[in-house]
N, CA, C and O atoms as a Tinker XYZ file with bonds, in Angstrom:
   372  protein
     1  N      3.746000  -15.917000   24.722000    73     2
     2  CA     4.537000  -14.803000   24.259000    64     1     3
     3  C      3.895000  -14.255000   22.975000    63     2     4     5
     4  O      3.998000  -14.897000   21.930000    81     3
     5  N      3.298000  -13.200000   23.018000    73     3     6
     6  CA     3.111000  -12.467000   21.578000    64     5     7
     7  C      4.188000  -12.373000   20.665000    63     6     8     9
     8  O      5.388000  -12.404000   20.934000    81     7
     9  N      3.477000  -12.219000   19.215000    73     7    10
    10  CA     4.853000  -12.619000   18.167000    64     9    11
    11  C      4.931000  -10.860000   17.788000    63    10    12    13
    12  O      4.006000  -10.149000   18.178000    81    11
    13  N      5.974000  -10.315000   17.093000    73    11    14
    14  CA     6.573000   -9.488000   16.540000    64    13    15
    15  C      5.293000   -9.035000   15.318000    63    14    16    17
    16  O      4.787000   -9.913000   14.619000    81    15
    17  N      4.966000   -7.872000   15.220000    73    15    18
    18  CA     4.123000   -7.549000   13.860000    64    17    19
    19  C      5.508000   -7.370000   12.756000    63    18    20    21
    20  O      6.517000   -6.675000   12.879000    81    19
    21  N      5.113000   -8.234000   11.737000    73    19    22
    22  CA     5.858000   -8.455000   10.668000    64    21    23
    23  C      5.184000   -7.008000    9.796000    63    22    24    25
    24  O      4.118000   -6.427000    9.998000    81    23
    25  N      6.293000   -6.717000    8.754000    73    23    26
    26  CA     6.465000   -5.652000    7.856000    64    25    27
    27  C      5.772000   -5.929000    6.809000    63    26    28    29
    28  O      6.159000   -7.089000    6.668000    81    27
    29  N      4.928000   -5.737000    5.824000    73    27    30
    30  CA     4.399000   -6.229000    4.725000    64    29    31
    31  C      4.296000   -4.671000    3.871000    63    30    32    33
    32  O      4.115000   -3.576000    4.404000    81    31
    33  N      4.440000   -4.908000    2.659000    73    31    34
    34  CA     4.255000   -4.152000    1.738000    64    33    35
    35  C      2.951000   -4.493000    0.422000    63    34    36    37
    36  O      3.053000   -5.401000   -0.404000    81    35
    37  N      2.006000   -3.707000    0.496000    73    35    38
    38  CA     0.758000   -3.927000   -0.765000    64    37    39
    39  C      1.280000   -3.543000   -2.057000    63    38    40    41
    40  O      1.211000   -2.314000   -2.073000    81    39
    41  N      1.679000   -3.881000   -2.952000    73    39    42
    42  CA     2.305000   -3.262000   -4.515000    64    41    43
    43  C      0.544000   -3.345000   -4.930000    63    42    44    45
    44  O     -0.313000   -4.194000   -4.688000    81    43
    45  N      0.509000   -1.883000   -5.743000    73    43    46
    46  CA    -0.963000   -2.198000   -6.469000    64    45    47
    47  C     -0.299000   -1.641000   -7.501000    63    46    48    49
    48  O      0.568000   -0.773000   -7.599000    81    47
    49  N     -1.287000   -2.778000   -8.740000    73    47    50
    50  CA    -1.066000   -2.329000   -9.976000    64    49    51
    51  C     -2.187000   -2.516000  -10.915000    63    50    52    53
    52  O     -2.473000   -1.723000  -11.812000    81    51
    53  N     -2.867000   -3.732000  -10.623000    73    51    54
    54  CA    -3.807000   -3.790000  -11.760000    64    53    55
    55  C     -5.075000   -4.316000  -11.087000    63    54    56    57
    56  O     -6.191000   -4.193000  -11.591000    81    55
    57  N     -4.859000   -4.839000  -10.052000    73    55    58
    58  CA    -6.520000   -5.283000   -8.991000    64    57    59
    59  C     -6.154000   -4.015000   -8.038000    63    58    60    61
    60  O     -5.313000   -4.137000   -7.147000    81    59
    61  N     -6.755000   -2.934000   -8.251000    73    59    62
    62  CA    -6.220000   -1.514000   -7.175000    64    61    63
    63  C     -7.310000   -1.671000   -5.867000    63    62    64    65
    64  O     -7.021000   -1.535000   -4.678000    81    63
    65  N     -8.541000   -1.972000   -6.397000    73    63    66
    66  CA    -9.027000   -2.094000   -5.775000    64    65    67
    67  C     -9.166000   -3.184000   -4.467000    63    66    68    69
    68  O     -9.336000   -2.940000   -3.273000    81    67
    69  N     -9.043000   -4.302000   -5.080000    73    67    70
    70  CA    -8.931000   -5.784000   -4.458000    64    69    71
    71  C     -7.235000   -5.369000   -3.357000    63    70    72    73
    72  O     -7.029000   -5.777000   -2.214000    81    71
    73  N     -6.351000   -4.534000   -4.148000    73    71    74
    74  CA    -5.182000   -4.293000   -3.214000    64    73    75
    75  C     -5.328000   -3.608000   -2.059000    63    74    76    77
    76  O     -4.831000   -4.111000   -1.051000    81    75
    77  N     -5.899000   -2.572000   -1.972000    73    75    78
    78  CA    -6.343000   -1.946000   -1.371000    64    77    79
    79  C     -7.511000   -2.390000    0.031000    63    78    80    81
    80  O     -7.828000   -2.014000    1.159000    81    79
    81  N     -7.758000   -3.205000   -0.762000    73    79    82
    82  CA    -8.855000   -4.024000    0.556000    64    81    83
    83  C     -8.205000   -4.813000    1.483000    63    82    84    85
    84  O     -8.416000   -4.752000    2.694000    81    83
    85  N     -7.008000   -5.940000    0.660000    73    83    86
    86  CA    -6.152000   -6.328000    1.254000    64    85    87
    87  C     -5.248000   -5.688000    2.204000    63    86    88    89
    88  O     -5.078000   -6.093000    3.354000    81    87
    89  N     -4.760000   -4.822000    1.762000    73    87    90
    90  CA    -4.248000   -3.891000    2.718000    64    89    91
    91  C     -4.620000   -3.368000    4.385000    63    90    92    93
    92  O     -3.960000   -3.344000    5.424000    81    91
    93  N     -6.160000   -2.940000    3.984000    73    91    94
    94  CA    -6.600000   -3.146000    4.918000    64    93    95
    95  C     -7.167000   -4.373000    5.817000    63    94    96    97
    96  O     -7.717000   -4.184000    6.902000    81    95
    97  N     -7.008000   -5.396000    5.355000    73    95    98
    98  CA    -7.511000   -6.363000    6.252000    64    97    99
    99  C     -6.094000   -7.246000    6.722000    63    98   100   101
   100  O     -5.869000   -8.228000    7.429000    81    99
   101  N     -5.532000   -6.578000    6.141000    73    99   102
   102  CA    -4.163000   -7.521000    7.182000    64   101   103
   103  C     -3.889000   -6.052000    8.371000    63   102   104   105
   104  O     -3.684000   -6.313000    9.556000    81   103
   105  N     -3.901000   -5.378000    8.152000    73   103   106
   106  CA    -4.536000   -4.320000    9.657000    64   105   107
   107  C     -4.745000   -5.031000   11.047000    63   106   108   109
   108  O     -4.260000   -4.927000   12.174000    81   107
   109  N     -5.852000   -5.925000   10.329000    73   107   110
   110  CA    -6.322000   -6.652000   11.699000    64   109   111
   111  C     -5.637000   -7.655000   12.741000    63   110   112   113
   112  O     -5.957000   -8.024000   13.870000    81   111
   113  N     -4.322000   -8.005000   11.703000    73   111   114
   114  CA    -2.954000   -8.518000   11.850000    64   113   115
   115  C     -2.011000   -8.313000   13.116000    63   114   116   117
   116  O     -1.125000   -8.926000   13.711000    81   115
   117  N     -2.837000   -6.863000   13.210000    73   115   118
   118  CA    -1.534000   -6.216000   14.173000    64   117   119
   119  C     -0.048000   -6.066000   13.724000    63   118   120   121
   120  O      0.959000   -5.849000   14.398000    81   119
   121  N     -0.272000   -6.315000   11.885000    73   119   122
   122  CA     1.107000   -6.109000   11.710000    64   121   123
   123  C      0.914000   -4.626000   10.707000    63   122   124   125
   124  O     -0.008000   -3.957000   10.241000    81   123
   125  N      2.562000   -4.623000   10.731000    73   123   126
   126  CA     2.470000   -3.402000    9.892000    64   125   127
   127  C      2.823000   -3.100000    8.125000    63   126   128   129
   128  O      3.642000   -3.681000    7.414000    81   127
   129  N      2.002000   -2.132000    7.822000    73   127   130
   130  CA     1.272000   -2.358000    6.528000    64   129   131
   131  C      1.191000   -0.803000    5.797000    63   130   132   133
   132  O      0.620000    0.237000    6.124000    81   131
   133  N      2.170000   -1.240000    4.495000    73   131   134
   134  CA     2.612000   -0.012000    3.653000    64   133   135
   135  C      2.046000   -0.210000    2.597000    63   134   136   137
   136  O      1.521000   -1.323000    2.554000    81   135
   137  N      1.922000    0.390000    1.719000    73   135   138
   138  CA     0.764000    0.641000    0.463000    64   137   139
   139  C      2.070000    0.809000   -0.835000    63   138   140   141
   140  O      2.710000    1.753000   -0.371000    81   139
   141  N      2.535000    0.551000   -1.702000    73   139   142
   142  CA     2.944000    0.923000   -3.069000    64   141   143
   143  C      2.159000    0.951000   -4.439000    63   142   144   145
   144  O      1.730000   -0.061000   -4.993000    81   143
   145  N      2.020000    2.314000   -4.941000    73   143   146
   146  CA     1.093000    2.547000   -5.465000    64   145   147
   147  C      1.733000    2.497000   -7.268000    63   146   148   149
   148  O      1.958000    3.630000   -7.693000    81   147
   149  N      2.011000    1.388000   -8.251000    73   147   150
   150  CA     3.378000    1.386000   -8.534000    64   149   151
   151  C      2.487000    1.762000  -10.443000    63   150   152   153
   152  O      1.339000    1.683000  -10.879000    81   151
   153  N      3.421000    2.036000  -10.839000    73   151   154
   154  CA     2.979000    2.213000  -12.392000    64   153   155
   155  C      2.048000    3.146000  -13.203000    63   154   156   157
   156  O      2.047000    3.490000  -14.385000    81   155
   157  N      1.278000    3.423000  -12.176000    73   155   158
   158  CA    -0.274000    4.247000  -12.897000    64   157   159
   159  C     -1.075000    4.586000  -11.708000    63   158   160   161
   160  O     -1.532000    3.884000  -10.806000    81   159
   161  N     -1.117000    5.657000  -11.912000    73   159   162
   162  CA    -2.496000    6.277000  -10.764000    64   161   163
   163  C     -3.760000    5.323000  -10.440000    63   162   164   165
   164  O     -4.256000    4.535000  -11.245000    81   163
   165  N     -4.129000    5.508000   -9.296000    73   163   166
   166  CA    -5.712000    4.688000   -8.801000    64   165   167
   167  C     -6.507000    5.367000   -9.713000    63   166   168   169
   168  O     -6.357000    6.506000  -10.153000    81   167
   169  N     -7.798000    4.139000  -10.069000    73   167   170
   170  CA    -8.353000    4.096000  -11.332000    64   169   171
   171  C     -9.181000    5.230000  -10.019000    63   170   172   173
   172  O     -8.968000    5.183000   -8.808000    81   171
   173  N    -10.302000    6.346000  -10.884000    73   171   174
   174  CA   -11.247000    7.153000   -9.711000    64   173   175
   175  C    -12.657000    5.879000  -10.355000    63   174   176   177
   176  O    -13.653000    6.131000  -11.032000    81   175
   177  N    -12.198000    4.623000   -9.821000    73   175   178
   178  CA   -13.833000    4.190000   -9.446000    64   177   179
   179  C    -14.364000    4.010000   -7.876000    63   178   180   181
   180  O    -13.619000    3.782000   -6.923000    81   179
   181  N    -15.503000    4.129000   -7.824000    73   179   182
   182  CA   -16.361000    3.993000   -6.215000    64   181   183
   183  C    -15.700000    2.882000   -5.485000    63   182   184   185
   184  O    -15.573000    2.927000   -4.261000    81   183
   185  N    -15.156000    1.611000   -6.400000    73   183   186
   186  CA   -14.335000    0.643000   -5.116000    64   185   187
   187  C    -12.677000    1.170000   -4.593000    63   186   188   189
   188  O    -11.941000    0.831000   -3.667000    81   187
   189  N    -12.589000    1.987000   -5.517000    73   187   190
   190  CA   -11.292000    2.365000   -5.038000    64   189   191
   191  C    -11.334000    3.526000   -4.374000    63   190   192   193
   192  O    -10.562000    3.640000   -3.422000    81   191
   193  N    -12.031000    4.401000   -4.637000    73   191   194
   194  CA   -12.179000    5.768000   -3.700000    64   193   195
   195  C    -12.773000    4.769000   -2.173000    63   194   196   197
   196  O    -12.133000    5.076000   -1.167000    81   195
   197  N    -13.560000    3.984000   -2.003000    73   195   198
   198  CA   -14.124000    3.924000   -0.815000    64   197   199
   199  C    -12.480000    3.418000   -0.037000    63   198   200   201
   200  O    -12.111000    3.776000    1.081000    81   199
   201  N    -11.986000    2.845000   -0.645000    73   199   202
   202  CA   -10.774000    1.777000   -0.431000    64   201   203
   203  C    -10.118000    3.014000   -0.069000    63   202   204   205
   204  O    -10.193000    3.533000    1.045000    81   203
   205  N     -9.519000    3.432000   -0.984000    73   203   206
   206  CA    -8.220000    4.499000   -0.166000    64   205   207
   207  C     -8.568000    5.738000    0.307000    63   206   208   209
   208  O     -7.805000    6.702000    0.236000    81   207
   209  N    -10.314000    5.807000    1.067000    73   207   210
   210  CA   -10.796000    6.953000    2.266000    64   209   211
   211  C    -10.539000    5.979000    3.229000    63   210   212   213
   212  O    -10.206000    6.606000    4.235000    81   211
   213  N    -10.512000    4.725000    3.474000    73   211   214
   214  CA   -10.519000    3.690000    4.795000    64   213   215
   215  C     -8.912000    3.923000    4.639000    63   214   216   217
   216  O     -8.580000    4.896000    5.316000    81   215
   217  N     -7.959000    3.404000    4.045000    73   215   218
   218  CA    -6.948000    3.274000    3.807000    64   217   219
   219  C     -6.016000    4.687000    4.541000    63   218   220   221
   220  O     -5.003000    4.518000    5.220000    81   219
   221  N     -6.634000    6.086000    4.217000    73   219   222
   222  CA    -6.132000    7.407000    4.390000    64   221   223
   223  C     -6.469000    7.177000    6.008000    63   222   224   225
   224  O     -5.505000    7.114000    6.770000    81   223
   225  N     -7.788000    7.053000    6.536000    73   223   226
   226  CA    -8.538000    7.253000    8.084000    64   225   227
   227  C     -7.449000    6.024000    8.529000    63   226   228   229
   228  O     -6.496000    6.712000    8.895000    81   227
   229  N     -7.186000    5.137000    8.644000    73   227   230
   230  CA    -6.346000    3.975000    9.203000    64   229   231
   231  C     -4.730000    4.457000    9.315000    63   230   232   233
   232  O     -3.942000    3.854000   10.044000    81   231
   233  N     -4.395000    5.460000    8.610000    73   231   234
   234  CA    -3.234000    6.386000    8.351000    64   233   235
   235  C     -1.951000    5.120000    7.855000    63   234   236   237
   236  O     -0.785000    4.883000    8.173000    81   235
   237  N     -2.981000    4.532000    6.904000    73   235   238
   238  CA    -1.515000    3.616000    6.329000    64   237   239
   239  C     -0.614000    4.784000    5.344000    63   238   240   241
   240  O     -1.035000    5.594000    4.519000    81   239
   241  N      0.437000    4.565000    5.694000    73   239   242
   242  CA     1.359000    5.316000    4.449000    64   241   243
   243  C      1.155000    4.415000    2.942000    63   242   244   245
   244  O      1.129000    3.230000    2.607000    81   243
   245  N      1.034000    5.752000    2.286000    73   243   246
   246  CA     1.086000    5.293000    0.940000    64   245   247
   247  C      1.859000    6.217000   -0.520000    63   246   248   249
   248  O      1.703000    7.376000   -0.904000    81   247
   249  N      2.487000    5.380000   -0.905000    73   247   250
   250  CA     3.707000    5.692000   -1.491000    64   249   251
   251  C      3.366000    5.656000   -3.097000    63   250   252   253
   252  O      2.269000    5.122000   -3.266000    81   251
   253  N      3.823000    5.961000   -4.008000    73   251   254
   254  CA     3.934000    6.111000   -5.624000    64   253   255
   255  C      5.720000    6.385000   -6.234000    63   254   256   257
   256  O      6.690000    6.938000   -5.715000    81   255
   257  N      5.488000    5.623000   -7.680000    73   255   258
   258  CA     6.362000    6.205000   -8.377000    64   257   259
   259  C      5.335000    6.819000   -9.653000    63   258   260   261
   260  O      5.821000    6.407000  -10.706000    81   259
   261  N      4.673000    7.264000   -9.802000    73   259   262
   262  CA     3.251000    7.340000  -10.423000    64   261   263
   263  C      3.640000    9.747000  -10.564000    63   262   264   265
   264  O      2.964000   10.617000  -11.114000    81   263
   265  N      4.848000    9.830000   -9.839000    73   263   266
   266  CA     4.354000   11.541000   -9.632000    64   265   267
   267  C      4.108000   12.133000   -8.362000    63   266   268   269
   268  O      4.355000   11.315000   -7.475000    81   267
   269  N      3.761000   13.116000   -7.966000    73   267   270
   270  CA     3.060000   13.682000   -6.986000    64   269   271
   271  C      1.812000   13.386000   -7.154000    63   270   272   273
   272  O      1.268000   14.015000   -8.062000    81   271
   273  N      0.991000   12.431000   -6.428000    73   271   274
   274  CA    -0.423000   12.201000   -6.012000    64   273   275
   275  C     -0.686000   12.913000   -4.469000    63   274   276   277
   276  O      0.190000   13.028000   -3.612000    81   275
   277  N     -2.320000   13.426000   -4.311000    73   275   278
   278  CA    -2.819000   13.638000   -3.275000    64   277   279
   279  C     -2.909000   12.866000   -2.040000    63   278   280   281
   280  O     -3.831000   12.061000   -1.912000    81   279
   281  N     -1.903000   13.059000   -0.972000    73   279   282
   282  CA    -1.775000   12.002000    0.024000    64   281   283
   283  C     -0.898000   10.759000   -0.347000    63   282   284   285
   284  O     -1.257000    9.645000    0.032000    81   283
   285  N      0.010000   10.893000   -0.930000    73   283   286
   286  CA     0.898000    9.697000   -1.475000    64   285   287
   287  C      2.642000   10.862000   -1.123000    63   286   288   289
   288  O      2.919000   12.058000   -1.212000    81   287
   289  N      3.293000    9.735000   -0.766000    73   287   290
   290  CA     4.946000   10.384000   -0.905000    64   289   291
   291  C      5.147000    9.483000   -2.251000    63   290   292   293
   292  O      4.934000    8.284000   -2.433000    81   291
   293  N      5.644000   10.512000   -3.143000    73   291   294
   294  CA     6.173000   10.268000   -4.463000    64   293   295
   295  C      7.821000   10.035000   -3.854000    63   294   296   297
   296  O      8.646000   10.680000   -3.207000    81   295
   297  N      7.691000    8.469000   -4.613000    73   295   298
   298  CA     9.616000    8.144000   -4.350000    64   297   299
   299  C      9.536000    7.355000   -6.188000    63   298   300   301
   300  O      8.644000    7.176000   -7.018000    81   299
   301  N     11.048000    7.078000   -6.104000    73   299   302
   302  CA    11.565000    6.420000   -7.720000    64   301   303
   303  C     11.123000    5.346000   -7.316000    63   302   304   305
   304  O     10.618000    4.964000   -6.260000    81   303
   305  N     11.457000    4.724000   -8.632000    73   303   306
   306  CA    11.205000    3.101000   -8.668000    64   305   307
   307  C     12.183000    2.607000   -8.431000    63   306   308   309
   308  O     11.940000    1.486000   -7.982000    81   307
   309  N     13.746000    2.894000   -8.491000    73   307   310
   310  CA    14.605000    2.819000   -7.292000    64   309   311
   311  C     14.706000    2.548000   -5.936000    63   310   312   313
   312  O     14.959000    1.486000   -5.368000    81   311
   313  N     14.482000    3.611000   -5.512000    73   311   314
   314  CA    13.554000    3.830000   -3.735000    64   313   315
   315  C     13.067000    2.787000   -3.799000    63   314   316   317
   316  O     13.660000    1.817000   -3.326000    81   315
   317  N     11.991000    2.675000   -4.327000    73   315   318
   318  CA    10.712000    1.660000   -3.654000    64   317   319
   319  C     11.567000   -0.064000   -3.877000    63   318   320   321
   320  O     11.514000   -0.791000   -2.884000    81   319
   321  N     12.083000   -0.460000   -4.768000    73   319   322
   322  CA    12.641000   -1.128000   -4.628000    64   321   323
   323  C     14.157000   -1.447000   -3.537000    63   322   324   325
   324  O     14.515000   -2.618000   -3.412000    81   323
   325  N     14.688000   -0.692000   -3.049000    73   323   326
   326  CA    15.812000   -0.406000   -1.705000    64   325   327
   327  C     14.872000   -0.390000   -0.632000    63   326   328   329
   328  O     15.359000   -0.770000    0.432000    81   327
   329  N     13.744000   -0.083000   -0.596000    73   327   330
   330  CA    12.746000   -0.275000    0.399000    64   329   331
   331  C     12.337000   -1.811000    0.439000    63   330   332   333
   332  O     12.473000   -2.359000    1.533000    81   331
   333  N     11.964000   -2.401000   -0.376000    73   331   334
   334  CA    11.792000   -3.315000   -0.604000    64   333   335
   335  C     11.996000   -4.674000    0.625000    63   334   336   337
   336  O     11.335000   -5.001000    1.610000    81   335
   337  N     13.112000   -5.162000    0.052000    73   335   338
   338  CA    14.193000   -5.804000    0.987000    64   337   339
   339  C     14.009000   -5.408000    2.430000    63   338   340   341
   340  O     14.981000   -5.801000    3.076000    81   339
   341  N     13.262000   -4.875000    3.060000    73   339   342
   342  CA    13.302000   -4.327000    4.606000    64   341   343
   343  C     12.268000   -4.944000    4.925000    63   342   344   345
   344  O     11.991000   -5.115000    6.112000    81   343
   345  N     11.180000   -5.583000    3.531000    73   343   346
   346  CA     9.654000   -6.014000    4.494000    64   345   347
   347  C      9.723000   -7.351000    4.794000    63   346   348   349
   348  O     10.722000   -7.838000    4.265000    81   347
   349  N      9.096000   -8.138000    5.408000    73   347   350
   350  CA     8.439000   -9.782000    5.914000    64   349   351
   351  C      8.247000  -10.377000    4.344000    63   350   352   353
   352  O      8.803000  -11.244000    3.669000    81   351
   353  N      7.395000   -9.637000    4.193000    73   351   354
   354  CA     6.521000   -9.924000    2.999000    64   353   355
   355  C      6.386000   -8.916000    2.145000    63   354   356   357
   356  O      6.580000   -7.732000    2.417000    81   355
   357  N      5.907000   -9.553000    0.641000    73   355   358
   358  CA     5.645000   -8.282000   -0.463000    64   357   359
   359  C      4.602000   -8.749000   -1.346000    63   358   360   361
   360  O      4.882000   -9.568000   -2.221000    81   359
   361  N      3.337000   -8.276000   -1.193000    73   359   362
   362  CA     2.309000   -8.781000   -1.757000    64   361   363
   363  C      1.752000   -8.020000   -3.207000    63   362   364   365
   364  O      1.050000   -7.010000   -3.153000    81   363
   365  N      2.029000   -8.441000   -4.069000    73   363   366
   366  CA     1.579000   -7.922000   -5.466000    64   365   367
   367  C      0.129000   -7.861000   -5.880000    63   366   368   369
   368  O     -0.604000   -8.804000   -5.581000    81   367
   369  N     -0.340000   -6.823000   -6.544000    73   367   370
   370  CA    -1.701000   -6.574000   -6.866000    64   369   371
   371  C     -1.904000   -6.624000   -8.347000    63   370   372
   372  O     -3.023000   -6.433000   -8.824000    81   371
């Protein structure tokens, strides 16, 4: 019997990059996999731009309380926390 793809959530905050990779490699999981982009905008270095062009092409949703970012749904830090509680797992960056 195949198992259920569990819910996981990526919080990035200070390894953006390293989060971001993670993100994508639980992909391979077959489970499903949301991005929180929490505190401060992605730093613009080359590991993180390569990270969230794979991240965008894989069409993970990715979320902020950070503002309106390019390709991000801006929610509160409220929200994201009421969201929260709905995943398997919640993996901090």
């Amino acid at each position: 019997m195949a198992k259920a793809p569990k819910r996981i959530a990526v919080l990035v905050r200070d390894r953006q990059g390293e989060a971001l990779r993670m993100a994508l490699g639980l992909l391979l999981l077959s489970d499903v996999v949301e991005v929180y982009v929490l505190d401060r905008p992605l730093a613009p270095t080359d590991d993180v731009r390569l990270q969230l062009e794979t991240v965008k092409e894989m069409e993970v949703p990715l979320y902020t309380n950070c503002g309106p970012q390019e390709g991000m749904e801006s929610l509160s830090t409220e929200e994201i926390a009421r969201r929260l509680v709905d995943y398997d797992h919640a993996l901090a960056y």
